[in-house]
N, C-alpha and C positions, 0 to 999 in steps of 0.2 A: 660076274658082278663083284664090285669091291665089298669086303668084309671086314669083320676085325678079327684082331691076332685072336687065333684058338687057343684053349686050355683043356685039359685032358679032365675027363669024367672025375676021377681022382680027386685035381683039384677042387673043382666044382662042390664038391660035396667037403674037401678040407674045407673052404670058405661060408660053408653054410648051408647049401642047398637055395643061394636067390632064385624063385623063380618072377621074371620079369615078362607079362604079359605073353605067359607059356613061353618063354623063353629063357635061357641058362648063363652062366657066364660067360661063358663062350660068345657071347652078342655083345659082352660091355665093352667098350671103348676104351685103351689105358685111357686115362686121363693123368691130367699134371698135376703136379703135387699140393696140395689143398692144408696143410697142417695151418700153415699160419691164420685159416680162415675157421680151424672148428670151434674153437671156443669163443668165436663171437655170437653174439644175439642179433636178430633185426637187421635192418636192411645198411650198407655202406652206401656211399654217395656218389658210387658207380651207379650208370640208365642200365633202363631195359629198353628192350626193344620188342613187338609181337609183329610177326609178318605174317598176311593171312593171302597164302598163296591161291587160286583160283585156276585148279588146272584145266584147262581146254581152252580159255579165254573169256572173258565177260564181255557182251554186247555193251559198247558205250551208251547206245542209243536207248536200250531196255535199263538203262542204268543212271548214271551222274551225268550224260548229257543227251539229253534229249532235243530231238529235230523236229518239233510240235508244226511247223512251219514247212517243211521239207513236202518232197510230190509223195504219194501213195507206195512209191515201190522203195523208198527209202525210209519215209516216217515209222513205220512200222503200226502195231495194231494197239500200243497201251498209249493210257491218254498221260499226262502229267499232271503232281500237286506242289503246292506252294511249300514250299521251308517255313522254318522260321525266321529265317535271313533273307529279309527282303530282297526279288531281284532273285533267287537263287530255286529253280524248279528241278525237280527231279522223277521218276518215273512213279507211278500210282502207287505202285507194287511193293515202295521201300517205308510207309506212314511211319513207322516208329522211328528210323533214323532222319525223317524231314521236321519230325519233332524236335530233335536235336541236334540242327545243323550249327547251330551258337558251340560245339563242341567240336567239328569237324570240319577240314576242307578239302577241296576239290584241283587233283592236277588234271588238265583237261588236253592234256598237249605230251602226253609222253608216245614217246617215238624210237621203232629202231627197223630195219631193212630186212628183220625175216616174216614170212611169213608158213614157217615149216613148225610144226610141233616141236620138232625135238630139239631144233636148232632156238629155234625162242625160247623155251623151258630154261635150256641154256644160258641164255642171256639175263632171262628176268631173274635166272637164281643165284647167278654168278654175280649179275652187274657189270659185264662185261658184252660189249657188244659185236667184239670180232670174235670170230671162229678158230679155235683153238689147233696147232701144229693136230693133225693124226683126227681131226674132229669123225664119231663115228653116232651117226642118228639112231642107231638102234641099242648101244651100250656103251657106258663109260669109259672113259679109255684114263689111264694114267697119267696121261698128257692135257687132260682139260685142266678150263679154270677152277680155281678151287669156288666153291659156294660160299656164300653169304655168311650162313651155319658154320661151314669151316672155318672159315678165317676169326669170327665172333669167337669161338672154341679155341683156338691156334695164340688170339692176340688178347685178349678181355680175362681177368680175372675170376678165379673159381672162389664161388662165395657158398656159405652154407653147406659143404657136403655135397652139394651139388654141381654136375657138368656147366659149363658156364652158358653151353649151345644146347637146344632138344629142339627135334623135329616131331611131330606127330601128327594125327594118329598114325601114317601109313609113310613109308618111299612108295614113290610116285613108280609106279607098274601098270603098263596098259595092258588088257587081258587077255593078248598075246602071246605075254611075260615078258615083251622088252620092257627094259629098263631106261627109265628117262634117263640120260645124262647130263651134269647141271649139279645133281645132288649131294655130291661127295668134295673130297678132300683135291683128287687130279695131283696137281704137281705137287701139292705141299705133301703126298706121302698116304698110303692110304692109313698112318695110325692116326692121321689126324682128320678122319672122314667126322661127321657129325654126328652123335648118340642120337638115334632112332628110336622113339619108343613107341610100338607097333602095337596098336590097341582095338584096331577095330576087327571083328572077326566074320569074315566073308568067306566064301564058299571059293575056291580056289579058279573055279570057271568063269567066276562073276567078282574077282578078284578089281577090286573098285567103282561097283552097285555100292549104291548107299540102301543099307535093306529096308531101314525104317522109312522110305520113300519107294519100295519098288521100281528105285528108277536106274535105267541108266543109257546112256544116250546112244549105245552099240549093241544090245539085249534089251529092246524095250517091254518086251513080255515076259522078262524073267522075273520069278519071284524065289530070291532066295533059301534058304528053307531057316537058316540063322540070323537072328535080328540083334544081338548082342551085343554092345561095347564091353571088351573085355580090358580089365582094369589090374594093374600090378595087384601081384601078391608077395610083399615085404615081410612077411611073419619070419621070426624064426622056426626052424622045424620043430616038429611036436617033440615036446618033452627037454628043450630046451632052454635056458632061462638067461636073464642077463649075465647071470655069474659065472654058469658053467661056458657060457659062448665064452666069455672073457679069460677063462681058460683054457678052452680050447684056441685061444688065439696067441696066449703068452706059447705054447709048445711049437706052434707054429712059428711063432717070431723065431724060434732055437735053430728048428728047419732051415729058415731062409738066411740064415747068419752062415750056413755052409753053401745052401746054394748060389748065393751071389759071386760063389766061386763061377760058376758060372754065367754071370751076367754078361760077359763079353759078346756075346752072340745080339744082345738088344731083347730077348725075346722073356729073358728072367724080369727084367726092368719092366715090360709089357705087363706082367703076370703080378706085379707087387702093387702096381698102378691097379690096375683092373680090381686084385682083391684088396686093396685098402677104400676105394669105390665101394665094392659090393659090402662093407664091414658096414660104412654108413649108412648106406642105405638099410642096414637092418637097426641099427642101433641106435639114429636121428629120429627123434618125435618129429622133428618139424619137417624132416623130410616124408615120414612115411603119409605126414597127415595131404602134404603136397601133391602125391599122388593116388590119395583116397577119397575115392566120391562113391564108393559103396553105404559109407554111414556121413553122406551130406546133406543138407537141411532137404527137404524134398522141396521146397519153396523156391529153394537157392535154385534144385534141378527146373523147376516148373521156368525160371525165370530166361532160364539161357535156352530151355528146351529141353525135351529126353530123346536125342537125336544125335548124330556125330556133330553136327556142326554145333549145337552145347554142350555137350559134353565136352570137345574138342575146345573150344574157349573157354569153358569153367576153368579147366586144365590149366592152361595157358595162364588165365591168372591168376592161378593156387601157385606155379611158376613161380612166375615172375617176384609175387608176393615173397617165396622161399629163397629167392636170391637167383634163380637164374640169369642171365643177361639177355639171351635172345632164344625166340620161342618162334620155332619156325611152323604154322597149324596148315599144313594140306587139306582143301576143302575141296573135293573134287575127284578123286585120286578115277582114274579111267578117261579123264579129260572127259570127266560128265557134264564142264561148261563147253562142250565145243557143238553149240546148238546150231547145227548146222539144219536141220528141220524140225519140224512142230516146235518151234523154238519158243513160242509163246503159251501155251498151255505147259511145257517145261518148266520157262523162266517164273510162270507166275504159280503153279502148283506145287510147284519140287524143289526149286531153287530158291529164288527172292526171298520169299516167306520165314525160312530157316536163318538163312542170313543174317534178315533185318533184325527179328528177335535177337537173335545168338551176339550182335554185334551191339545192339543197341546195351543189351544185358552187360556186357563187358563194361563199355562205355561208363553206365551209372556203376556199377562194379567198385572200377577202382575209382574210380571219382568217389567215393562212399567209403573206401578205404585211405584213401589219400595217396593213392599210388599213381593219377592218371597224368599227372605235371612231369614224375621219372620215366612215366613210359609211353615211347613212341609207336604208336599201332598203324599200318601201311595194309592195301588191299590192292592187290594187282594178280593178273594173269599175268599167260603169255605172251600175250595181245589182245588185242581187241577183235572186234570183228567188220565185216565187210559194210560199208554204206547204203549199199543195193540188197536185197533181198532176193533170194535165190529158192529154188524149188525144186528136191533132188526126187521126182515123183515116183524113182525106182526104190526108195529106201522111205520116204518120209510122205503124209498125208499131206502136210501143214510148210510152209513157206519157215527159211533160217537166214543165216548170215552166215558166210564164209570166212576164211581165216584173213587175218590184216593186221599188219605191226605197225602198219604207219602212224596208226596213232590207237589210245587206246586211254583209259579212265584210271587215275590211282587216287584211291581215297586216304586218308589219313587226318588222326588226330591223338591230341596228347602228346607227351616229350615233349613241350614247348610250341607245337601246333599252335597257330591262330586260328580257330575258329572261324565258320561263316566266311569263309574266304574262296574264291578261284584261280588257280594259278593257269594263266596259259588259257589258249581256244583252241577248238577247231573251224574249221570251217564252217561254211553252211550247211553242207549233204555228211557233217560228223568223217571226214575219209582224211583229212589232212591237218596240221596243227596251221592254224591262220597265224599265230600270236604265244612269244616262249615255250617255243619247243623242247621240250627237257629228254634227257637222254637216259638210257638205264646206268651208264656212271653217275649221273645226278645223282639217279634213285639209290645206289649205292654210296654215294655218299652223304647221303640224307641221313642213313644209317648208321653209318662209321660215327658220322657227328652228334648221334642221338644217343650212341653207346660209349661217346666222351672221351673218342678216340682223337690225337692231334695229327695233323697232316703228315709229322714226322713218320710217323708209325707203318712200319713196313715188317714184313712175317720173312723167316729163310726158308727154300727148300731145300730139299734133301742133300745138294752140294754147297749149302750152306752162302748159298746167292740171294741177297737183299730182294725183296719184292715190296713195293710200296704200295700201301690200299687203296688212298684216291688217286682218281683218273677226271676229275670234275670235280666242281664246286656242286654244293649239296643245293639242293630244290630250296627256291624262296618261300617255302611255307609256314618257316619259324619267325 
């Protein structure tokens, strides 16, 4: 699996002792140089972006389009309720976002030719829809596209002390222990993989069960024994204060004035990045307050949920709020949407529920802060699922849907979203786009153009060869 550059215990502890969601220096990511961004306040007039990935796939049909109409073995089992937007129905299951569809709309037509986990994960997180030189389904290869995350990190400016990309709560790990790949950096280099900040704390067997749901779609009678969202710890070490840190950093600066005799190697350069990174993080109020929801209104938790999937978007736009750029939220991590059986007492006890709260929460959020015009929020899997309903009676009681790219559901609003809107159709039996089929380049550059990037805009790899981000014009949703 790709990582980031190491740094010796040594270091670790010259720099402070971060520990980040039980985790060390050794995990931070260099990042690029940030001086010209610290002494500003508040937000620049760069977007944000929030992508709320959906690993296994989300049923179009149990979701944003509904086949109310359709025969018995396609309709599926939940009924449908009216929007606020006339004209615009969606599944029982989601009441609070049909509340506020005047705030969001609906792509009903996105499309692309896999239908294999690994190889779509792929696609949807790259935005890239061919298959990469060396493509390997069960781990990252060097050779893939770089993600979403990366390139946002790679090309977007760092604002606030902070990465300009974060993924969370999890990298996507099925509990196997393959490794999605899709996630990282690929050809741009693995230093420019995306800051991971890995917060949920699961039992390593059951490594993407969501615990506070007991659920998960490959272990369905597991019950974890840890139910915890575990949250950075930014404190400085005991007994240390702003002043004496601040000397301990001037001796250090003396240190690295002979080290960078050393620099030729790339790895000194790594190592100045990484701890001028971890220095902020201890020493930014606004950062630390960004990733602290241990002393948050309990209101604020009740409103998003006390669950990964709120906790997980509170985050997101404490974020965003702090200057991130793009905020990549894994809602799923085990491909817990890939409800391939009992897919309706799932969808509607364990999944939907958490969702609709957690997303609606967002929604009024930054709309209440004044942040939801800068920032773009997007909901997709890896696809969607099958039209027909299927019945694996070796594994599952209850009837699912199987895997299907050919079309599938992308919600979004905010970043210039028109509201109440649907772009595109499927068909009648929900299996095919009828009308504006959009492509995950779209979807990728829905993105690039929400994060106020111009079509010039191209990132180098490692042989220092142009690579240009869109491959399409962005979805008509703005």
């Amino acid at each position: 699996m790709l990582s980031h550059p190491s740094l010796t215990r040594r270091t670790a502890l010259q720099a402070g002792a971060v520990g980040l969601l039980g985790l060390g220096l050794e995990h931070l990511k260099p990042l690029r140089a940030m001086a010209a961004d610290r002494e500003r306040s508040g937000r620049s007039q760069a977007k944000s972006v929030i992508y709320v990935f959906l690993s296994g796939g989300l049923a179009q049909h149990e979701s944003f389009d509904p086949k109310p109409d359709a025969p018995d073995g396609i309709r599926g089992e939940f009924g449908t309720i009216a929007t606020k937007t006339p004209g615009i129905r969606i599944t029982e299951h989601l009441p609070k976002l049909a509340a506020r569809s005047d705030k969001w709309s609906i792509v009903r037509s996105l499309t692309h030719k896999s239908n294999d986990h690994s190889m779509s994960h792929h696609i949807m997180l790259t935005g890239r829809s061919d298959a990469p030189i060396g493509f390997n389904p069960s781990a990252p290869k060097p050779t893939d596209h770089p993600s979403l995350a990366a390139i946002a990190g790679a090309v977007t400016r760092a604002r606030n002390n902070l990465p300009p990309a974060i993924v969370l709560p999890d990298r996507i790990v099925h509990n196997t222990g393959r490794v999605i790949p899709g996630q990282f950096a690929g050809v741009m280099g693995h230093l420019r993989d995306p800051w991971f900040l890995e917060a949920s704390a699961f039992e390593p067997k059951a490594y993407g069960a969501y615990p506070e749901y007991e659920f998960d779609h490959q272990q369905r009678d597991y019950k974890p024994k840890r139910q915890a969202f575990v949250l950075p710890d930014l404190s400085l070490p005991e007994g240390v204060d702003g002043q004496r840190f601040g000397g301990r950093l001037g001796i250090l600066n003396q240190i690295d004035a002979q080290r960078n005799l050393l620099d030729s190697t790339g790895n000194m350069g790594a190592f100045s990045h990484s701890r001028a990174d971890a220095v902020s993080l201890l020493t930014d109020a606004r950062v630390r307050k960004a990733f602290d929801l241990n002393h948050a209104d309990p209101k604020e938790l009740d409103r998003y949920g006390r669950n990964a999937f709120g906790w997980s978007l509170l985050m997101a736009a404490r974020l965003v709020e702090a200057g991130v750029n793009l905020v990549q939220v894994n809602l799923g991590n085990n491909e817990s949407w890939d409800t391939h059986g009992n897919a309706f007492p799932h969808l509607k006890n364990k999944l939907l529920p958490p969702t609709d709260k957690a997303l609606s929460a967002l929604l009024d959020d930054l709309g209440e802060r004044g942040l939801l015009d800068d920032t773009l929020i997007v909901m997709a899997g890896e696809f969607g699922r099958t039209p027909r309903l299927s019945t694996l009676t070796a594994h599952y009681k209850g009837p699912g849907r199987d895997h299907w790219g050919a079309v599938q559901s992308l919600w979004c609003a905010g970043g210039g979203v028109k509201g109440g809107r649907v772009v595109g159709s499927s068909d009648k039996n929900g299996a095919y786009p009828a009308t504006d089929p959009q492509s995950p380049e779209n979807f990728a550059a829905t993105i690039y153009s929400a994060l106020g990037l111009p079509k010039t805009v191209a990132w180098t790899d490692t042989e220092n060869r142009p690579h240009h981000l869109y491959h399409a014009d962005p979805m008509p949703v703005m």
